[in-house]
VOPA-177454 format. One line per 5 residues: for each residue x, y, z of N, C-alpha, C. Coordinates in Angstrom, 2 decimals, decimal comma, always signed. Layout:
BEGIN
X/Y/Z/X/Y/Z/X/Y/Z ~ ...;
END
This chain:
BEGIN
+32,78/-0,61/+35,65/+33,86/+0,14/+36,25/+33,69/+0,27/+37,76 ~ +32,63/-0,37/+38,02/+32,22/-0,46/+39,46/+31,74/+1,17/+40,62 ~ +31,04/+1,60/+39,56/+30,41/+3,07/+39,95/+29,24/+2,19/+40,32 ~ +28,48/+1,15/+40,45/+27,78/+1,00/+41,25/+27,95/-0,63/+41,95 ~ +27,07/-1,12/+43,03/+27,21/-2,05/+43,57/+26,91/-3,77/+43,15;
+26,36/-3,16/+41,98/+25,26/-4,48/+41,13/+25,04/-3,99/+39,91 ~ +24,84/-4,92/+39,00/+24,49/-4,18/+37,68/+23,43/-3,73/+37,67 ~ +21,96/-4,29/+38,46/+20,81/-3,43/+38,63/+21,42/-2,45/+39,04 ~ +21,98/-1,72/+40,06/+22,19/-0,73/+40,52/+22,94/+0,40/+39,64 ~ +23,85/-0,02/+38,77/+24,31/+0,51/+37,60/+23,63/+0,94/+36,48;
+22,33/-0,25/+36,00/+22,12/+0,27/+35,26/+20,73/+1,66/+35,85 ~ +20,64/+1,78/+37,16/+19,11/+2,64/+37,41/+19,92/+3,99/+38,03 ~ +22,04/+3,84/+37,70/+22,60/+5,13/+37,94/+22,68/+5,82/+36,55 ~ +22,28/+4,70/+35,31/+22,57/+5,39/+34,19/+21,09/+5,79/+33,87 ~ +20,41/+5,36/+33,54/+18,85/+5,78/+33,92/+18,90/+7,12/+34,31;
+19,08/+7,36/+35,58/+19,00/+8,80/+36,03/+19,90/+9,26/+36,07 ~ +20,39/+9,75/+34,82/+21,16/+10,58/+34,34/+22,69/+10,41/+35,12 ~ +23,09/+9,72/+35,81/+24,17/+9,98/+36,16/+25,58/+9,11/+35,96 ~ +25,45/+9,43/+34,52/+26,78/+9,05/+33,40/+26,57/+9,39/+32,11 ~ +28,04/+10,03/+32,29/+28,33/+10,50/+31,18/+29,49/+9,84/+30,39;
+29,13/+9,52/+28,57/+29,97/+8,95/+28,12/+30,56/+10,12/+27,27 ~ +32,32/+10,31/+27,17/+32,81/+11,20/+25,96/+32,28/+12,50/+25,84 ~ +32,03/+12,64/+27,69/+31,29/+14,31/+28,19/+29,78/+14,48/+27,75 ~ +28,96/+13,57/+27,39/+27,80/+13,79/+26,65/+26,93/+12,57/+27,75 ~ +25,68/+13,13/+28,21/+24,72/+12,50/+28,82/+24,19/+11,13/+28,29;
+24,35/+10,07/+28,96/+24,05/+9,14/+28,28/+22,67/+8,24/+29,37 ~ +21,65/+7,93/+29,14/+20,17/+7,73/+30,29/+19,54/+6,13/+29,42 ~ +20,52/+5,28/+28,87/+20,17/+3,98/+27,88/+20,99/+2,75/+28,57 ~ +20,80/+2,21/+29,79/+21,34/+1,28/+29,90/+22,19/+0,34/+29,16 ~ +21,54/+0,14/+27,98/+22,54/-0,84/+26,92/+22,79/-0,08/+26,16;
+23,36/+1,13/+26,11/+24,33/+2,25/+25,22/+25,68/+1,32/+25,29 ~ +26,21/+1,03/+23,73/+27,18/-0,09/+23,50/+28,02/+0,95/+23,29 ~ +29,52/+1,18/+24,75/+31,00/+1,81/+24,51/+31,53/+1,22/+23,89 ~ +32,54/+1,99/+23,19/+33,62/+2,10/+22,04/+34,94/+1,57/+22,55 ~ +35,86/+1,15/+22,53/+37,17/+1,18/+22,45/+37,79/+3,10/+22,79;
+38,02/+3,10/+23,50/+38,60/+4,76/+24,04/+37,69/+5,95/+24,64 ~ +36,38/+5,23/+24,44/+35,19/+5,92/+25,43/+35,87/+6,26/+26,65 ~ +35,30/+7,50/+27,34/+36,03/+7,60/+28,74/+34,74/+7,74/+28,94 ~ +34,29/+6,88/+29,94/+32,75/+7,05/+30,79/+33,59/+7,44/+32,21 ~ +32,55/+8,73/+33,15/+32,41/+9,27/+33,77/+30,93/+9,60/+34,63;
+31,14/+9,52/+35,89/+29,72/+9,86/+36,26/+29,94/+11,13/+36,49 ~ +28,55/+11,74/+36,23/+28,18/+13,12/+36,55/+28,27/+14,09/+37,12 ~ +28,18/+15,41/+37,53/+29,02/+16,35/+38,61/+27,63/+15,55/+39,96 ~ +26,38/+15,75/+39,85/+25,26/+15,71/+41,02/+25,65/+14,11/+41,58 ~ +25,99/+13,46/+40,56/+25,83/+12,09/+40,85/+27,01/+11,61/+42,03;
+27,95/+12,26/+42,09/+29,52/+12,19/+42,13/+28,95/+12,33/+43,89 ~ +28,07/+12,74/+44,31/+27,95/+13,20/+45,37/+27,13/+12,18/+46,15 ~ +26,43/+11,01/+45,64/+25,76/+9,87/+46,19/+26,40/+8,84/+47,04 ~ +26,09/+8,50/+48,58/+26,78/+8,01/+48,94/+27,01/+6,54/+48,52 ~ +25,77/+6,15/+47,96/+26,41/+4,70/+47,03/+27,16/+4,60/+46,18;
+27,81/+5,48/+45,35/+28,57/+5,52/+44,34/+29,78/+6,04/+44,99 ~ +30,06/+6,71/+45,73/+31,22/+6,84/+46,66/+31,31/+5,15/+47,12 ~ +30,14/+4,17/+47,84/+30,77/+3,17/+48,18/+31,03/+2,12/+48,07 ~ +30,66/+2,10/+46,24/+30,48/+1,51/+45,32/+32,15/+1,85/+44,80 ~ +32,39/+2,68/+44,75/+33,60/+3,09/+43,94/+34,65/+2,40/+44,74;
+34,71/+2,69/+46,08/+35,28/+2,42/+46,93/+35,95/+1,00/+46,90 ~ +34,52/+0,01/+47,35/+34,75/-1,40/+47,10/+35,58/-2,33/+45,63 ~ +34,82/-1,25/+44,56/+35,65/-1,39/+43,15/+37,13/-1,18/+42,98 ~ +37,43/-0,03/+44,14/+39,27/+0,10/+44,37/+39,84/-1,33/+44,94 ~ +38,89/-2,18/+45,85/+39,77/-3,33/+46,64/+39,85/-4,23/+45,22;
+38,79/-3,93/+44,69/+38,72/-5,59/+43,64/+39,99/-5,18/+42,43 ~ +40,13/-6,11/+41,50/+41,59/-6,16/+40,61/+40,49/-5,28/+39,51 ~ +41,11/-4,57/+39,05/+40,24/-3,85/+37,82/+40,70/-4,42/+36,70 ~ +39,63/-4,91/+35,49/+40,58/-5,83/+34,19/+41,02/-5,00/+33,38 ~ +41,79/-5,84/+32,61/+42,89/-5,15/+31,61/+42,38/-4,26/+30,24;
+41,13/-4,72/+30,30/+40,44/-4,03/+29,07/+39,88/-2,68/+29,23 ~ +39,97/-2,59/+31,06/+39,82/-0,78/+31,04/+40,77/-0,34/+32,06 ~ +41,04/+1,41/+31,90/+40,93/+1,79/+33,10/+40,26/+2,67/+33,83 ~ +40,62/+2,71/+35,31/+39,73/+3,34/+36,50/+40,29/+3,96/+36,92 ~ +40,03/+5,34/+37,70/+40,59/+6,31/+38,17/+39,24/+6,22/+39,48;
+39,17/+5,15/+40,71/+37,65/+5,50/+41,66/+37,90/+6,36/+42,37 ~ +39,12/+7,48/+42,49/+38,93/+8,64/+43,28/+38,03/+9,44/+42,33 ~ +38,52/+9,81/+41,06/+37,96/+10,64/+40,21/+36,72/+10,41/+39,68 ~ +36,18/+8,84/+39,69/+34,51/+8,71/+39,57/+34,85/+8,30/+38,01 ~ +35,97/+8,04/+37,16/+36,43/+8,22/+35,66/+36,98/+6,90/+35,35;
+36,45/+6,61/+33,88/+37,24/+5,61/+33,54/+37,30/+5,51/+32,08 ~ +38,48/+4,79/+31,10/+38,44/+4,33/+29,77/+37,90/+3,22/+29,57 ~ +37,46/+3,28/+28,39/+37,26/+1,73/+27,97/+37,95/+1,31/+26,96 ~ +39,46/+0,80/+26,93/+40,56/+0,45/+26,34/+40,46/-0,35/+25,09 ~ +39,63/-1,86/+25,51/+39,48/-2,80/+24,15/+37,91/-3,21/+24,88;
+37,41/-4,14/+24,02/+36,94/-5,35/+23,95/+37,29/-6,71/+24,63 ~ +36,98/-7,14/+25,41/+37,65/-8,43/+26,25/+38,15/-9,74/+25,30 ~ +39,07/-10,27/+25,57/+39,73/-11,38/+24,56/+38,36/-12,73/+25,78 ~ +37,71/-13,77/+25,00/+36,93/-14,61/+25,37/+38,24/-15,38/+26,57 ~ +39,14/-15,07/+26,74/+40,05/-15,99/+27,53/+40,28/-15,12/+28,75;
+39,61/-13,62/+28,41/+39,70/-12,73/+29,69/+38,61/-12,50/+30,69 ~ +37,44/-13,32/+30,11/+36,02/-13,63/+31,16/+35,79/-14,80/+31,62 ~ +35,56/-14,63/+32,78/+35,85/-15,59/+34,08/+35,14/-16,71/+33,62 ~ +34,81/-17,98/+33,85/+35,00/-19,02/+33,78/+33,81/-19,65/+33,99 ~ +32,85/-18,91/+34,42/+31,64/-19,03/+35,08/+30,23/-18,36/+34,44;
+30,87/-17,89/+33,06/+30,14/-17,23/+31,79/+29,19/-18,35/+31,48 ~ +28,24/-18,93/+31,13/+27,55/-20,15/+30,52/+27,21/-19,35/+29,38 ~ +27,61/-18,94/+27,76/+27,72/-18,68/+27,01/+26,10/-19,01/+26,54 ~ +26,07/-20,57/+26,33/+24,45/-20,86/+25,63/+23,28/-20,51/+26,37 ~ +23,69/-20,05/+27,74/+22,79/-19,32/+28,64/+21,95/-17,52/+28,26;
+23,04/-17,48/+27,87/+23,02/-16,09/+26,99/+22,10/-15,99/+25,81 ~ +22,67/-17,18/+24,90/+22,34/-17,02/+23,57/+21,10/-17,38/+23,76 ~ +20,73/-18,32/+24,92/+18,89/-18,87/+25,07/+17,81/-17,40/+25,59 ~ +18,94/-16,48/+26,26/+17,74/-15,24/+26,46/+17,44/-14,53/+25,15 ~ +18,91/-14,22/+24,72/+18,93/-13,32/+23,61/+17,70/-13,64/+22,61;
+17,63/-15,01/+22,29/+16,71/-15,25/+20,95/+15,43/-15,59/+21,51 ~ +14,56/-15,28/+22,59/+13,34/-15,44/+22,89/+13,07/-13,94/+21,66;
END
């Protein structure tokens, strides 16, 4: 949802505590959202200037169809699941599946 600048950076905002999924603290990087989850970052977190300019930059970019974003409010849904025809092009799929199964 672009509350941070990088996915490292995302995942070491969820780490320290600052996101919340469905109002409830969530600190598990690969915590798997639902279809209608509203993830939110935190009241302390809300106040970091990287996530202000993180949010920021996330307003210029196109936000996809499978969620939405509110980056004034720091808030977002998570609508569906992505259709495989809605991730960019540049996915190497068996790249994936070669980490996954070490």
């Amino acid at each position: 949802m672009g509350f941070g600048a990088s996915r490292a950076e995302a995942r070491q905002i969820v780490r320290h505590n600052g996101i919340l999924v469905n109002g409830k603290r969530v600190n598990i990087p690969s915590y798997q959202v639902r279809a209608g989850d509203v993830i939110e970052v935190a009241g302390k977190a809300k106040e970091q200037l990287r996530i202000k300019a993180a949010a920021e930059a996330a307003a210029a970019r196109s936000i996809p169809e499978w969620m939405e974003v509110d980056t004034k409010g720091l808030k977002g849904t998570f609508k569906a699941l992505p259709a495989r025809t809605d991730l960019p092009q540049t996915i190497n799929e068996s790249l994936i599946i070669e980490l996954y199964s070490k």
